[in-house]
Each structure stands twice: as C-alpha cells, then as structure tokens.
N, C-alpha and C positions, 0 to 999 in steps of 0.2 A: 504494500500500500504506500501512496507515497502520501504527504504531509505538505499542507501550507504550514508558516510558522506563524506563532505569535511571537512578536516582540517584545523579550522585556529588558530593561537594563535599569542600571543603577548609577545611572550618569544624572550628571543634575538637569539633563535637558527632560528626562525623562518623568510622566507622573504616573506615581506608583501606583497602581492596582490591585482590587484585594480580588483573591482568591474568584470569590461571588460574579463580580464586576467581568476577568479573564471569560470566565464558564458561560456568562450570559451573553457578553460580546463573540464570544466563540459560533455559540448555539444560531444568535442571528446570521452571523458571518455565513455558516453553513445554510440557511433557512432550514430549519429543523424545527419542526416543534416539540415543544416539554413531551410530548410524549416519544416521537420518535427519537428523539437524543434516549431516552430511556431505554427504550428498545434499542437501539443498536448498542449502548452502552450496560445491555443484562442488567438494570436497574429498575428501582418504579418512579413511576413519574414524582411522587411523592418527595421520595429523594432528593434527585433534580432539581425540584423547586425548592428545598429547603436550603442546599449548597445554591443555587442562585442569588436566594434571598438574604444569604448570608445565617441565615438561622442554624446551620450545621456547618463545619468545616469537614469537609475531605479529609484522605490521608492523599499521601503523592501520589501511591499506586490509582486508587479512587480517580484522582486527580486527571492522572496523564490517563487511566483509561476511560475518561469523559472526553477529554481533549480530542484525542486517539478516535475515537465515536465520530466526532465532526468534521474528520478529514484534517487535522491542523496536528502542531507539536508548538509546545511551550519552548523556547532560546533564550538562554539566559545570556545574557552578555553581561558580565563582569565590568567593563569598560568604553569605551568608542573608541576606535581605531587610532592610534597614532602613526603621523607618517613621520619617515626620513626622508629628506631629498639631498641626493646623492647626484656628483656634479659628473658627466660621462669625459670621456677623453678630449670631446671636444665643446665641454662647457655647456652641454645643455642639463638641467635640470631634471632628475629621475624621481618621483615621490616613489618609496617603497614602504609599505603596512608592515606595525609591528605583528600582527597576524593575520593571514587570506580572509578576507570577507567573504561571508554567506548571502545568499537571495531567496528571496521567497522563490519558492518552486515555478508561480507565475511572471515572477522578474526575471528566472534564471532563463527562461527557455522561452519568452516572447519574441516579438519581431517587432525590431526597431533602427531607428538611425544612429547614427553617430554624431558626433558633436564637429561642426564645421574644422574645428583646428584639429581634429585627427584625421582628419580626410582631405591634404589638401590638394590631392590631384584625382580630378576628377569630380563629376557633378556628384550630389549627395544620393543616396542609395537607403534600400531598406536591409537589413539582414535577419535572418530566422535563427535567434539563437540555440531552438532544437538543434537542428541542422551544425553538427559537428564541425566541417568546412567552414562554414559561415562563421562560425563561434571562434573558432583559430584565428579567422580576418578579424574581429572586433577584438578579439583578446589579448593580438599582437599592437594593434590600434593602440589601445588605451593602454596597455603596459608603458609603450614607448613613447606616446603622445598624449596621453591624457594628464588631467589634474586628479587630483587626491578623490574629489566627486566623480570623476568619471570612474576611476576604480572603485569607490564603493556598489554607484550604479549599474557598473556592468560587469564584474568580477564576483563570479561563484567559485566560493575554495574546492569543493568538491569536484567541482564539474573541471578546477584546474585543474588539478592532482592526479585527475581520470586520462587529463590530454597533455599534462607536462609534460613528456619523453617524447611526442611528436610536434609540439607546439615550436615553429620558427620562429625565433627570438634573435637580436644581438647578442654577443656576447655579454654584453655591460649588465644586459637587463636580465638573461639569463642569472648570470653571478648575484645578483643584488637577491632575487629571488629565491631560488634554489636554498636557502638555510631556514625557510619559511614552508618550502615542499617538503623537506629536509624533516623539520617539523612535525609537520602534518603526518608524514607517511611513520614516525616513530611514536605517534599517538593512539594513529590506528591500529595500528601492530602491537602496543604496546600495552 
C-alpha cells in the first residue's frame, strides 16, 4: 500500500496538533466517513469519534493503524532542512541538504515544470515525474541549478537512492551528495 504523508514537525514554523485534530484532518483528507474509517480501521465507529473528539487518546499502534486506514502515514521531522552551499570549481554556488528530503507520494510523482533558471536552453516543458527518465532530467536540473526551494520541491530521498547509481550528475555535485546517499543506504540496512 503506498501512503500520503502527514506532516508534522517541531520547527517553530510549525503549529502543533493534537493527536484528535491529525485523525480528523486525516479522515477528511481521505473522504471517509466515521464509519468507514472504522471499518477499514477493524474498529467501531464509536471509537473513532471518541479519538477524534479528543475524549480518548490512542496508543501509537491505534494511532498509525487509523492513519494506515486513510491511505496517509504520520512524518515526523525533527527539524527543516538545512543547507550548505558549496562553491564548484568554477565558483558557482551548490546548496547541498543536511539530509534528502521527502515528498508526499503526490509531489513525488506529478507532472510539472521547472523553474525558468534550470532550464535555460530551450523553451519550458512539462515532465512526469513517474516517468523514471523524466525524473533523472529534473533531478539532475535542480541538483545542479536549483535553489534550496527547488530541492525541497522536487527532491524525493527515496525515489533518489532508488536512481543514485544511474543518475548523471557532475562530479562536484555527485561528491557533495553521495555522504547523504551514503547515509541513507546505512539507515536502511541498518
């Protein structure tokens, strides 16, 4: 199955949400109603409404398998991304993430444009970020030509780490990256 995310983080831009508020915004998100969330979630509606309305709390399992129900997953983010910008050999500017950013499953794989300054030869275009190919062009794009936003915006950690070892890179931007794939692949294993 695969998952939208919910976003939550502990950054000050962020406002917190309780438990209740996630499960009800979740529920809408999906169009579910209190009873069908219950049913897909082997629960009774009863339930449901009482964790909605805050009158009962969850446990996590509870929790994520209500989530789990509406097609979503909870993302904690600890922090918002910090960059480094890192100067290439010939003085341009490289932001590189103190760790790969994630996309909602719908951001990861839409079709969309690029931002006029990573595209500068040639008229502007649409790309299917499904579409593996396509994804390489936009990912090599905004590595080497994007700003800090454009890598939040169109950088999925996952879906790198799946195409790092064929992904055509500089070397610059390869090296800067690579201890962040590095990373990742010792997380997952780990």
């Amino acid at each position: 199955m695969s998952y939208d995310q919910i976003r939550w983080s502990s950054s000050e831009e962020a406002v917190p949400m309780k438990s209740a508020e996630i499960l009800r915004s979740a529920r809408k998100r999906a169009h579910l109603t209190t009873d069908e969330l219950a049913r897909r979630a082997a629960t009774s509606r009863t339930a449901v409404s009482a964790y909605e309305n805050g009158h009962k709390s969850p446990t996590i399992a509870t929790f994520d398998r209500l989530i789990a129900a509406t097609g979503q997953q909870v993302v904690l983010d600890d922090k918002p991304v910090q960059f480094t910008t890192i100067f290439t050999r010939r003085g341009r500017p490289l932001s590189v993430p103190d760790r790969i950013p994630r996309l909602l499953l719908k951001d990861a794989l839409r079709t969309t444009a690029l931002p006029a300054r990573t595209h500068w030869s040639g008229p502007p275009r649409e790309y299917n970020l499904a579409d593996r190919r396509e994804r390489a062009l936009v990912y090599r794009a905004v590595m080497t030509e994007g700003t800090e936003q454009d890598l939040l915006d169109f950088i999925d950690g996952a879906l790198l780490v799946d195409m790092w070892d064929d992904l055509r890179l500089p070397r610059e931007v390869r090296d800067a990256w690579q201890p962040l794939i590095d990373d990742a692949l010792r997380v997952d294993r780990g």
